[in-house]
C-alpha positions in Angstrom: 20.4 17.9 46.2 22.1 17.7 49.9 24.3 14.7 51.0 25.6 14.7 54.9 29.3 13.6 54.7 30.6 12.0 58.0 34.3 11.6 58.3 35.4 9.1 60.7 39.0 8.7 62.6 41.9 10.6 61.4 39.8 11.7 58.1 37.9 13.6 60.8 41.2 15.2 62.0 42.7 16.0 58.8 40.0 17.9 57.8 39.0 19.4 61.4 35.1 18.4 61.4 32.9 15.8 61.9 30.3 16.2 59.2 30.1 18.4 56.1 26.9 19.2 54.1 27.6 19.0 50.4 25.1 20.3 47.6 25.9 18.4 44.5 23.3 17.9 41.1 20.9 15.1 40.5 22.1 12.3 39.7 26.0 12.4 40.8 27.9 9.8 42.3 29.8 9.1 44.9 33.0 9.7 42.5 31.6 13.1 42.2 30.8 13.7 45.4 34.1 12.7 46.2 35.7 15.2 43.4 33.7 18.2 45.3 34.9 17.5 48.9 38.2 17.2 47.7 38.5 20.8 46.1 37.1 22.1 49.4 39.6 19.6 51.4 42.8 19.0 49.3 44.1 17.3 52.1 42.0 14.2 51.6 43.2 13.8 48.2 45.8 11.3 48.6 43.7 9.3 50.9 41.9 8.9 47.8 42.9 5.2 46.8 42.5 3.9 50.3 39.1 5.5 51.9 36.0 3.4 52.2 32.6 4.7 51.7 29.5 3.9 53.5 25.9 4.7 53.1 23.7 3.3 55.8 25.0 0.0 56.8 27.2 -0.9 53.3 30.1 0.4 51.8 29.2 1.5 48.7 31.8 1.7 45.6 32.7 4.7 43.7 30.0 4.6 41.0 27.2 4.4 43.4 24.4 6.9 42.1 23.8 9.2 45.2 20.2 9.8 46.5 18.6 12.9 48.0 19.1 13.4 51.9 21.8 10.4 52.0 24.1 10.2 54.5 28.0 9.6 53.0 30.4 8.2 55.6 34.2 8.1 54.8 36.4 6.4 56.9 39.6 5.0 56.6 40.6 1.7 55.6 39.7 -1.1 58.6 42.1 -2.2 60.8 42.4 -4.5 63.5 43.6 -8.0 64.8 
């Protein structure tokens, strides 16, 4: 199947685009997902522990089973004050 990954903010800079397109099995989740971008954008990795993960208007956590056509946002943690 084909998620849409979005990166927001400095993600989007780190890796030099806004969106990716990411063909991943049946079934995955966003762990997985996760696990493919990151062999295709090492740079990410260490981001790893602090990224949030949207899908639609929720974060999602790392387990969430992925559906067909989904789009993935990662952004970094929110700030403000």
């Amino acid at each position: 199947m084909r998620i849409r990954v979005q990166f927001h903010a400095q993600l989007r800079d780190l890796v030099g685009m806004r969106e990716l397109d990411v063909d991943i099995a049946e079934g995955a989740t966003v762990h997985d997902l996760l696990e493919k971008i990151y062999a295709q954008q090492p740079a990410l990795r260490p981001h790893n522990k602090s990224i949030l993960i949207g899908v639609g208007v929720e974060f999602v956590d790392r387990n969430y089973k992925l559906k067909p056509g989904e789009e993935i946002a990662i952004m970094p943690p929110v700030q403000g004050g």
